[in-house]
MARLO-926858 format. One record per residue (C-alpha): residue in one letter; chain; x, y, z. Coordinates in steps of 0.2 Angstrom, whole numbers, always signed. Layout:
# residues N
  residuo  cadena      x      y      z
        A       A      X      Y      Z
...
END
This chain:
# residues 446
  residuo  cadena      x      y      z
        X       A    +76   +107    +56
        X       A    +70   +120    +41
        X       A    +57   +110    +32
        X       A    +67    +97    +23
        X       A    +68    +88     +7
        X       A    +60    +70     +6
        X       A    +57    +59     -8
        X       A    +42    +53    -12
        X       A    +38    +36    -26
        X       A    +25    +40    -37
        X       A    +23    +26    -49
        X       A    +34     +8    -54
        X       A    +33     +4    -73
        X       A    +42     -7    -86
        X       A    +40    +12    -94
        X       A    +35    +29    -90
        X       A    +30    +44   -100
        X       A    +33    +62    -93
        X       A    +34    +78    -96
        X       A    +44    +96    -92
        X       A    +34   +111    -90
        X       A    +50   +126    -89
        X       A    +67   +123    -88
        X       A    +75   +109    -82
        X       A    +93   +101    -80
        X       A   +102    +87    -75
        X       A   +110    +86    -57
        X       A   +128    +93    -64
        X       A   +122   +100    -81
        X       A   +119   +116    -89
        X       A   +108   +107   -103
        X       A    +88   +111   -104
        X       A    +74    +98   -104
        X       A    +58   +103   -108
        X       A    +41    +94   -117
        X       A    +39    +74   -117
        X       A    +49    +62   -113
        X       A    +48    +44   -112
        X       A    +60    +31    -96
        X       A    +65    +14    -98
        X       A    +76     +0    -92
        X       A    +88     -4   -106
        X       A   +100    -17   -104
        X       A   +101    -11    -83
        X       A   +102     +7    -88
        X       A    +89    +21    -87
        X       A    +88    +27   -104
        X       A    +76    +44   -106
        X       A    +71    +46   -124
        X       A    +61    +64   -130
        X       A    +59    +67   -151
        X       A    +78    +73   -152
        X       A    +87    +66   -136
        X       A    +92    +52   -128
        X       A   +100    +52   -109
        X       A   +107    +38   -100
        X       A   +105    +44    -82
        X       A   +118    +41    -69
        X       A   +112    +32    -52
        X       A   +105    +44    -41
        X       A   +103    +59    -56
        X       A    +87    +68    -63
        X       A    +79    +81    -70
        X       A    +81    +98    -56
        X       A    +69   +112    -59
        X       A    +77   +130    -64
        X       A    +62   +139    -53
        X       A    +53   +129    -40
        X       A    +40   +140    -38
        X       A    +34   +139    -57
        X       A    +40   +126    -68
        X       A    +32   +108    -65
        X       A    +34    +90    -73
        X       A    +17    +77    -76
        X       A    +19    +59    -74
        X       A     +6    +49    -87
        X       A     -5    +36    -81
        X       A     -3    +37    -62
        X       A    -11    +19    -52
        X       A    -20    +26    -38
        X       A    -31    +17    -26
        X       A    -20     +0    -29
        X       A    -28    -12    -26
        X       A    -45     -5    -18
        X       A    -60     -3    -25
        X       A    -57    +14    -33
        X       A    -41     +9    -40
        X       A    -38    +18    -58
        X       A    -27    +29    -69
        X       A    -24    +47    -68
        X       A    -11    +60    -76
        X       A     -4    +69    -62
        X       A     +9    +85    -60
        X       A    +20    +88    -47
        X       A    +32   +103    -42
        X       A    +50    +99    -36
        X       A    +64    +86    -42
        X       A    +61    +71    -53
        X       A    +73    +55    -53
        X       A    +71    +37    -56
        X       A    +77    +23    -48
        X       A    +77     +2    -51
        X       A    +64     -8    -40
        X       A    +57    -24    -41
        X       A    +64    -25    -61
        X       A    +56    -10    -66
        X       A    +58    +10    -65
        X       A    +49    +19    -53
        X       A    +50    +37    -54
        X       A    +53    +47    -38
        X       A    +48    +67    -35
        X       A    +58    +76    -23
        X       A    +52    +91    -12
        X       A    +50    +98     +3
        X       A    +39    +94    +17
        X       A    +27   +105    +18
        X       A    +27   +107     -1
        X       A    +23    +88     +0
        X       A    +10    +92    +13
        X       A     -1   +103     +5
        X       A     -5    +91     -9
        X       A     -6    +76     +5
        X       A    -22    +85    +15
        X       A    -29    +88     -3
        X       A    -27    +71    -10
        X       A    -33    +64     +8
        X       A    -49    +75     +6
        X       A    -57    +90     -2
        X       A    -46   +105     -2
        X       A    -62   +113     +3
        X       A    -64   +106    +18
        X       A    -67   +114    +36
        X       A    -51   +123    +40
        X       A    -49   +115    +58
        X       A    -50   +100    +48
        X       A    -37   +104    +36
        X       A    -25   +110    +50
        X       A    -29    +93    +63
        X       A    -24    +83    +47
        X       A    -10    +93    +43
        X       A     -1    +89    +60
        X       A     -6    +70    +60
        X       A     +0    +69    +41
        X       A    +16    +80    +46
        X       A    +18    +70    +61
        X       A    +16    +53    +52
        X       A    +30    +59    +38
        X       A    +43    +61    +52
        X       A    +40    +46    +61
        X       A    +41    +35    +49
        X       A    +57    +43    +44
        X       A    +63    +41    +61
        X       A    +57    +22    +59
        X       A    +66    +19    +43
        X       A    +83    +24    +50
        X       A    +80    +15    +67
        X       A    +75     +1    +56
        X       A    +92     +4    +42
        X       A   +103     +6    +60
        X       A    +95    -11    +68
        X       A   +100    -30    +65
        X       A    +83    -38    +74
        X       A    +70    -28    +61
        X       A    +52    -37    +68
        X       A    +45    -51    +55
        X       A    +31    -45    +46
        X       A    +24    -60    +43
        X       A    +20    -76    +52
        X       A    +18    -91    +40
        X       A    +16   -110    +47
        X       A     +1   -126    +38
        X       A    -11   -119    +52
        X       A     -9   -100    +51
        X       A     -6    -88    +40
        X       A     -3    -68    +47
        X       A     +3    -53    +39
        X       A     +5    -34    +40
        X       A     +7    -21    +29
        X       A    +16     -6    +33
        X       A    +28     +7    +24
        X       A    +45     +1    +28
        X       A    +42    -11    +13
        X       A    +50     +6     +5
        X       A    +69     +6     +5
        X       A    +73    +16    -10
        X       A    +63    +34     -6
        X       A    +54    +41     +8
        X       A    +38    +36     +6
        X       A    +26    +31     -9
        X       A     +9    +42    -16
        X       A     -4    +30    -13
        X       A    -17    +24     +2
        X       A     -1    +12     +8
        X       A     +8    +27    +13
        X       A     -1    +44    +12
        X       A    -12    +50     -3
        X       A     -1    +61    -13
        X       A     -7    +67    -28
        X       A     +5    +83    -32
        X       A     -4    +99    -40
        X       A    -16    +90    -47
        X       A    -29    +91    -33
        X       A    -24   +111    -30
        X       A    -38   +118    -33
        X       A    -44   +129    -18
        X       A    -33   +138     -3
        X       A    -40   +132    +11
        X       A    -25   +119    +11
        X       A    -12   +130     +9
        X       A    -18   +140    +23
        X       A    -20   +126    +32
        X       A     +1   +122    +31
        X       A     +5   +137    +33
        X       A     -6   +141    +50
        X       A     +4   +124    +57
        X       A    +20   +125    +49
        X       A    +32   +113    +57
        X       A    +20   +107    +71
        X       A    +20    +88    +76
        X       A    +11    +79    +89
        X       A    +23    +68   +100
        X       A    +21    +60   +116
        X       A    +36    +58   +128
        X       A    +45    +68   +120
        X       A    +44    +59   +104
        X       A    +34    +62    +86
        X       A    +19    +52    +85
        X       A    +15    +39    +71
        X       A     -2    +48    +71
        X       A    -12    +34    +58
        X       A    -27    +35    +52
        X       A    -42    +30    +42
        X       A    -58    +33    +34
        X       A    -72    +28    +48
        X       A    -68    +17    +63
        X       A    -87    +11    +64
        X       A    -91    +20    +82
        X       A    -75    +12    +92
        X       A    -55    +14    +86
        X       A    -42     +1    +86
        X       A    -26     -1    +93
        X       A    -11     +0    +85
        X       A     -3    -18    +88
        X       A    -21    -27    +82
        X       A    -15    -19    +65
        X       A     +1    -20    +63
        X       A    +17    -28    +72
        X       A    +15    -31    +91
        X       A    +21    -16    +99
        X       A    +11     -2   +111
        X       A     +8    +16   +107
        X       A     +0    +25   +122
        X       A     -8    +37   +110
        X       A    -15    +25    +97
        X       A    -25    +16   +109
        X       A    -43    +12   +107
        X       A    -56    +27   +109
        X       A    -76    +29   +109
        X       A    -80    +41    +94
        X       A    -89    +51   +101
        X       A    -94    +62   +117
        X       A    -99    +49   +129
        X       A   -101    +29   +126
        X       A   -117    +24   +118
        X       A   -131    +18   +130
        X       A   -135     -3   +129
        X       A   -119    -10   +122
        X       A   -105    -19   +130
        X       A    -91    -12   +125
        X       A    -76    -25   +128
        X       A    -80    -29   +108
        X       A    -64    -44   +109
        X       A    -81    -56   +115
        X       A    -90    -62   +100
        X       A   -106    -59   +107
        X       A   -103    -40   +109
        X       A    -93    -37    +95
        X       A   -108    -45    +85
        X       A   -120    -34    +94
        X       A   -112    -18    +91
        X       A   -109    -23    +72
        X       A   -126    -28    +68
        X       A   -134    -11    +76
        X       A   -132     +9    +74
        X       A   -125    +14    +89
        X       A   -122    +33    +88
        X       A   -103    +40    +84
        X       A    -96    +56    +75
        X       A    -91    +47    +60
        X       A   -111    +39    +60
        X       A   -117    +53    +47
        X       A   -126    +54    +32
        X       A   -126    +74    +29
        X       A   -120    +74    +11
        X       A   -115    +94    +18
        X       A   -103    +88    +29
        X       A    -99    +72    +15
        X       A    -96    +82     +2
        X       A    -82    +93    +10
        X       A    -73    +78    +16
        X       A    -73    +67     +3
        X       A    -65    +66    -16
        X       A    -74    +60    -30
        X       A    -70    +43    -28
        X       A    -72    +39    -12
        X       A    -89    +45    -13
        X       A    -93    +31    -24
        X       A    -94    +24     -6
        X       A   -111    +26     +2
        X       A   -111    +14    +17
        X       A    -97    +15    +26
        X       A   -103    +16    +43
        X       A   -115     +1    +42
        X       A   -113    -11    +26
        X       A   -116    -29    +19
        X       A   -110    -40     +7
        X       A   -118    -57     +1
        X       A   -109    -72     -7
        X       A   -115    -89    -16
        X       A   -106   -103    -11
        X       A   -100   -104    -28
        X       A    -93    -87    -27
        X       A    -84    -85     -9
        X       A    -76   -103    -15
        X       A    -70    -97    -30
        X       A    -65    -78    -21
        X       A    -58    -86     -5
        X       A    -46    -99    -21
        X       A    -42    -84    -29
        X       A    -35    -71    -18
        X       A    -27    -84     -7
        X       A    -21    -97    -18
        X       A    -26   -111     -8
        X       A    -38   -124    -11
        X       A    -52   -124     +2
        X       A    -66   -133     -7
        X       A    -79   -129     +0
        X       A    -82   -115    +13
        X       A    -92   -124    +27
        X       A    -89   -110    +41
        X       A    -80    -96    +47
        X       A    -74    -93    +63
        X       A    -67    -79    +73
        X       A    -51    -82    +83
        X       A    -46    -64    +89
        X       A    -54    -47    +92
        X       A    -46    -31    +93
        X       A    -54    -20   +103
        X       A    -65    -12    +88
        X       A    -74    -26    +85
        X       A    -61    -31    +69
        X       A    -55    -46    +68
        X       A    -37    -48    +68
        X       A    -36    -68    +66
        X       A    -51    -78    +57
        X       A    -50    -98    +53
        X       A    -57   -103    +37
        X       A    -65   -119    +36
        X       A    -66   -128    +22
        X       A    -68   -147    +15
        X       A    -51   -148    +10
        X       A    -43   -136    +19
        X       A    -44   -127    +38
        X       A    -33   -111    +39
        X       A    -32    -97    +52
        X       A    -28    -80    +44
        X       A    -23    -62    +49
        X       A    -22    -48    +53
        X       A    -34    -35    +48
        X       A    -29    -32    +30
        X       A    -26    -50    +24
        X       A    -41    -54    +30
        X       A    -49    -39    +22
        X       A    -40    -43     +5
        X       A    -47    -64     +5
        X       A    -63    -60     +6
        X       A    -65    -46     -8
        X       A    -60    -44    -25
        X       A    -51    -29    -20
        X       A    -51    -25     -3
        X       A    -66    -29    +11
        X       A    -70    -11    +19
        X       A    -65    -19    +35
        X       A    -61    -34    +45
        X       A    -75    -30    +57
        X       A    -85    -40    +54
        X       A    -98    -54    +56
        X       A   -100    -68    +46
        X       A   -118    -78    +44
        X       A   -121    -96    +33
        X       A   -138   -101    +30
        X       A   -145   -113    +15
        X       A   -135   -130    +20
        X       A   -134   -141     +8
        X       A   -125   -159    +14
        X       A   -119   -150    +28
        X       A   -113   -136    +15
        X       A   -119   -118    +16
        X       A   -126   -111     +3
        X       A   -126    -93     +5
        X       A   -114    -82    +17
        X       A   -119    -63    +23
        X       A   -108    -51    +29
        X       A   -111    -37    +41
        X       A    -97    -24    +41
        X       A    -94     -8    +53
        X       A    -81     +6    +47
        X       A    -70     +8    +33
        X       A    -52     +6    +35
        X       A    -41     +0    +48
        X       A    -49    +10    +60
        X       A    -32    +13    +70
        X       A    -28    +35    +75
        X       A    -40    +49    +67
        X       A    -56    +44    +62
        X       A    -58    +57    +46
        X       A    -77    +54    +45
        X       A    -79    +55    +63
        X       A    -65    +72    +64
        X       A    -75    +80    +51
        X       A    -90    +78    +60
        X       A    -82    +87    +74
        X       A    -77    +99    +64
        X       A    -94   +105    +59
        X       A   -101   +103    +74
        X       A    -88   +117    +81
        X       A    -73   +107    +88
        X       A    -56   +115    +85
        X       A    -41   +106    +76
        X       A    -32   +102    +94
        X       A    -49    +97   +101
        X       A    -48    +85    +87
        X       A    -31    +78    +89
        X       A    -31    +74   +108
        X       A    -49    +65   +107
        X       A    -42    +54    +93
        X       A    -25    +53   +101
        X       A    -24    +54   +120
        X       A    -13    +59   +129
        X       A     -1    +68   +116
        X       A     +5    +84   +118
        X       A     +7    +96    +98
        X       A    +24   +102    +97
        X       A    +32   +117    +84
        X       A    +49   +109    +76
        X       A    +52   +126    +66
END
């Protein structure tokens, strides 16, 4: 394996507008492209239209620079953040190949490069290219090492006839999961549901590039196999395990860990019983990813994310009225109104992984995490640990609901908060990787 090529979908469109920065050509053609072009579905063809051309691309052709290095392409109006709170619109330029491909009745275009070329731009999207160096290189192995298993799952998944449900739907319950192999036409996509990938755009400083280059082919990988090293923003003191989040199956290393160096004094910590998941929840227990230090903040952090400044500890208040309305909305079912909510199951982070809405109309359990998450926000809740208090009844109707959150994100693998912490207090990148992930052993494929 010499750093591959992988294909990566940046944005689906009824249209999209681009444009060729140097010389490019068609798969099999000597003809140049360069300046603005526009890519549409006409009549189930991709037509590509610039001020004195028009191409009707073959399946699987696209537009291959003549220099790798220097020429580049842009992609207009980028959704980023889909469906999160920070979701918005961005130009975007990328190095490598650009194709287009039909998905869901629309184009989506499709860059292709190579690994560590994807990489670079990956720990730079994720955070600040000017972040701690250990950082940057503990990130680069978990995002190197995530790439390649999820590979390795797409073909086991392509090769297998008994693919596991990713949703369970009956009148009483209603469970989901989200992961990646939703993607069958490229590798993976640019967005939070796969890996942040925001080409050049976010190149601005070198500490990534040195970063890549300084763990170039390295993987984590326990027995023997590469490691679907997750992650998320802040676990809220205490990680999750893998099968709370997604489909019921055990990874050893993605197993549930204190964040930090030894468990917190006063709290019992089997957080699947209410009463202790509440406890933890409500409080401030200490953890690395428990900070404040706008220092260590405003290394990690993008712009937008720091848009978020409770992440550790966080609230959210609903009328009646509104978590009615909400709850309607983004589940399309008819509660009436909501007269309680009550937990079902606990992962071992405190997050709730199944949670019965009841209402005057309707009673429904739902899961896991990210459902959950999505009912009870307009975009997405920071979390699903959570804690859910009525007060103000009316008839037996509440009135007012109050939600106590811990963390941000799913919680499950490397805690970035919590590893950036450890990286200013002095922790080296492998010290990083096996306190998030135990057990796992970090491995040079080329």
């Amino acid at each position: 394996m010499q750093n591959p090529k992988i294909s990566v979908g940046i944005l689906n469109a009824d249209e999209i507008k681009f444009v060729l920065y140097g010389d490019y050509k068609l798969k099999d053609g000597d003809e140049i492209f360069q300046g603005e072009f526009t890519a549409k579905l006409e009549n189930d063809q991709i037509k590509v239209t610039s001020k004195d051309k028009v191409v009707i691309l073959k399946p699987d052709e696209g537009f291959f620079p003549s220099n790798e290095e220097s020429d580049s392409f842009m992609i207009r109006d980028v959704i980023i953040g889909i469906q999160f709170h920070w979701q918005q619109k961005q130009n975007q330029q990328f190095r490598g190949a650009i194709k287009f491909v039909k998905e869901n009745g629309k184009l989506t275009a499709v860059n292709y490069l190579s690994v560590e070329d994807y990489l670079v731009s990956v720990i730079s999207s994720e955070m600040s290219a000017n972040s701690s160096i250990e950082l940057l290189k503990a990130h680069a192995i978990i995002s190197r090492s995530w790439l390649f298993a999820q590979m390795e799952k797409k073909k086991s998944l392509g090769e297998s006839k008994g693919n596991i449900p990713s949703q369970i739907v009956t009148e009483e319950e209603i469970v989901r999961w989200y992961d990646r192999e939703d993607h069958k036409l490229y590798d993976v996509c640019a967005d939070d549901h796969c890996q942040r990938y925001q080409g050049i755009t976010m190149l601005h400083a070198h500490n990534a590039q040195q970063a890549i280059e300084e763990t170039k082919g390295m993987v984590l990988t326990y027995n023997d196999k590469i490691c679907d090293t997750r992650f998320s923003k802040s676990c809220g003191g205490i990680s999750e395990s893998f099968e709370n989040v997604w489909e019921p199956v055990e990874h050893p290393y993605l197993k549930s860990i204190v964040d930090y160096k030894f468990p917190p004094d006063g709290f019992d910590l089997d957080l699947t019983k209410e009463e202790n998941a509440a406890e933890w929840i409500k409080d401030n227990p200490p953890a690395f990813c428990n900070t404040k230090d706008e220092r260590v903040l405003s290394q990690f952090l993008v712009d937008y994310d720091r848009d978020t400044r409770d992440f550790y500890r966080w609230t959210v208040e609903f009328t009646q009225e509104e978590i009615a309305s909400l709850i309607k909305k983004k589940s399309g079912i008819d509660f009436g109104d909501i007269l309680d909510f009550e937990p079902v199951e606990r992962g071992h982070s405190g997050r709730l992984v199944k949670l019965k809405i009841i209402g005057s109309r309707k009673t429904m359990i739902i899961g896991k995490e990210l459902e959950i998450r999505k009912v009870l926000s307009e975009a997405h809740l920071y979390s699903s640990a959570i804690v859910i208090e009525k007060s103000d009844e009316e008839d037996g109707v509440p009135q007012r609901f109050k939600i106590y959150g811990a963390g941000w994100g799913h919680g499950v693998g490397l805690c970035q908060i919590g590893a950036a912490v450890m990286s200013d207090l002095g922790y080296k990148f492998d010290e990083i990787l096996m306190h998030y992930f135990k057990d796992s052993t970090i491995k040079k494929l080329y």
